[in-house]
C-alpha positions in Angstrom: 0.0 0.0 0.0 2.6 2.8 0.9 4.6 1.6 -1.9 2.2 2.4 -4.3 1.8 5.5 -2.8 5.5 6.3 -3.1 5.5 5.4 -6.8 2.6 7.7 -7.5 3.9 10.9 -5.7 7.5 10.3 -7.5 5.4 10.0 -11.2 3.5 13.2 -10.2 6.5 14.9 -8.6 8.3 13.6 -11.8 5.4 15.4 -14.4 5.2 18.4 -12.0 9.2 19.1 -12.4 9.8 18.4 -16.1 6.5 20.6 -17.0 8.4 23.4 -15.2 11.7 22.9 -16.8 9.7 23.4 -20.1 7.7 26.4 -19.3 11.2 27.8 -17.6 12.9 26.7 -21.2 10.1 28.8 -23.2 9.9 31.5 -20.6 13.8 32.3 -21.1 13.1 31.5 -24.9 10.5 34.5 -24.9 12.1 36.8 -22.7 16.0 36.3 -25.0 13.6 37.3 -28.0 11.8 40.1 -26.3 14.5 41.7 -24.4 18.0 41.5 -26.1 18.2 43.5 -29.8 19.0 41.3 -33.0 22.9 42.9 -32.6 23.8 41.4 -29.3 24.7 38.1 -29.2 23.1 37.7 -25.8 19.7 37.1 -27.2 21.3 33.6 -29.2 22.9 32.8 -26.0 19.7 33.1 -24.0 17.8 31.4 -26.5 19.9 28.1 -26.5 20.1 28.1 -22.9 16.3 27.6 -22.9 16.1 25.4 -25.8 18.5 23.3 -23.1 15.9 23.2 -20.8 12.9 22.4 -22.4 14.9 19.3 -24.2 16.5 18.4 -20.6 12.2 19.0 -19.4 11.1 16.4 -22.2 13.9 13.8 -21.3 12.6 14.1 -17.8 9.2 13.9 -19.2 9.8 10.8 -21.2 12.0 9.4 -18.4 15.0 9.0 -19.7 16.3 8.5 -23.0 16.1 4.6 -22.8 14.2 3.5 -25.8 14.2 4.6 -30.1 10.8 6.0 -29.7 12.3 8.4 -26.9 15.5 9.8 -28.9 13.7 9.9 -32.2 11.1 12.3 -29.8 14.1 14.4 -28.2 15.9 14.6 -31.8 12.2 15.8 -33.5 12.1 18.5 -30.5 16.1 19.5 -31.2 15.2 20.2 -35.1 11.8 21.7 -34.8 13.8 24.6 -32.3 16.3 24.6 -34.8 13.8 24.9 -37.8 11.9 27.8 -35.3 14.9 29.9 -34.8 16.2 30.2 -38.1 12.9 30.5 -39.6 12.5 33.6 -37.0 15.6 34.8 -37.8 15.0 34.6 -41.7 11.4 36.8 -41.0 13.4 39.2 -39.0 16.1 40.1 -41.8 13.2 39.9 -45.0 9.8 41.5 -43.2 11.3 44.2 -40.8 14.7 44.9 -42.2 17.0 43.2 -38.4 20.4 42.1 -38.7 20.1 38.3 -38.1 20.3 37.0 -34.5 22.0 34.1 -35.3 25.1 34.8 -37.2 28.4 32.9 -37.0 30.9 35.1 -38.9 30.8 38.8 -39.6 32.7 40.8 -41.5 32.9 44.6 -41.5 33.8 47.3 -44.7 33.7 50.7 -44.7 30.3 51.4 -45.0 28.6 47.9 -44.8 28.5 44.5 -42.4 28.3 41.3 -43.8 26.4 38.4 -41.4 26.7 35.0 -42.4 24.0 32.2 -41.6 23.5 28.5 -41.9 21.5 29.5 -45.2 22.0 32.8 -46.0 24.2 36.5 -46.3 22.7 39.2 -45.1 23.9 42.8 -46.0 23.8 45.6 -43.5 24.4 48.7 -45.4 25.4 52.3 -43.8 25.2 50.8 -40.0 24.5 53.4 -37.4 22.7 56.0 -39.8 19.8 56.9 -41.1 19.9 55.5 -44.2 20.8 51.9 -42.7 19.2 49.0 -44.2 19.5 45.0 -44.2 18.9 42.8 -47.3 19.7 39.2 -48.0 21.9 38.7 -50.7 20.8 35.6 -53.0 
């Protein structure tokens, strides 16, 4: 009888902490959007940080990673917050004209800044003025 007991409280106690490592994970995923501008790197670095807890919230979740189903699940989750941040970062650059967030070399000229992506270049042109602007070059 109390082992059952035990068993239940640890499931619950179990669902209760990996839903909150989740919701922490999309809170700090929000908040690194929201808060940090597209030129500091901050925002990226936030933004992973809670990608690593809402996958670390869905291993709990799944208890452990000790079956196919459970990694294919956990990989799925990995490329759909890939897929979401890049696709984000893509709408940023063409709609509203933001240097991408998620850059991994960048190269300054005189009068322009260069970002390169996983799938794209984007162009910064006269940074710091008024006449500024960001395109992607194809």
């Amino acid at each position: 009888m109390m082992i059952g007991y035990i068993k239940r409280y640890k499931k619950l106690l179990q669902k209760i902490l990996s839903t909150s490592h989740i919701l922490f994970g999309l809170l700090i995923i929000i908040i690194a959007f929201t808060l940090f501008p597209n030129d500091s790197s901050w925002g990226s670095i936030y933004a992973i940080i809670g990608s690593l807890f809402v996958i670390c919230g869905t291993i709990l979740r799944l208890q452990g990673l000790n079956s196919v189903r459970n990694v294919l699940i956990v990989g799925m989750i990995i490329l759909c917050l890939f897929g979401f941040f890049n696709t984000l970062d893509y709408i940023d650059v063409e709609a509203f004209g933001k240097v991408p967030r998620f850059s991994y070399i960048k190269r300054y000229d005189d009068h322009t800044v260069e970002y390169q992506t996983l799938f794209y270049k984007a162009i910064q042109k006269y940074p710091g003025t008024k006449k500024e602007y960001v395109y992607i070059a194809h």
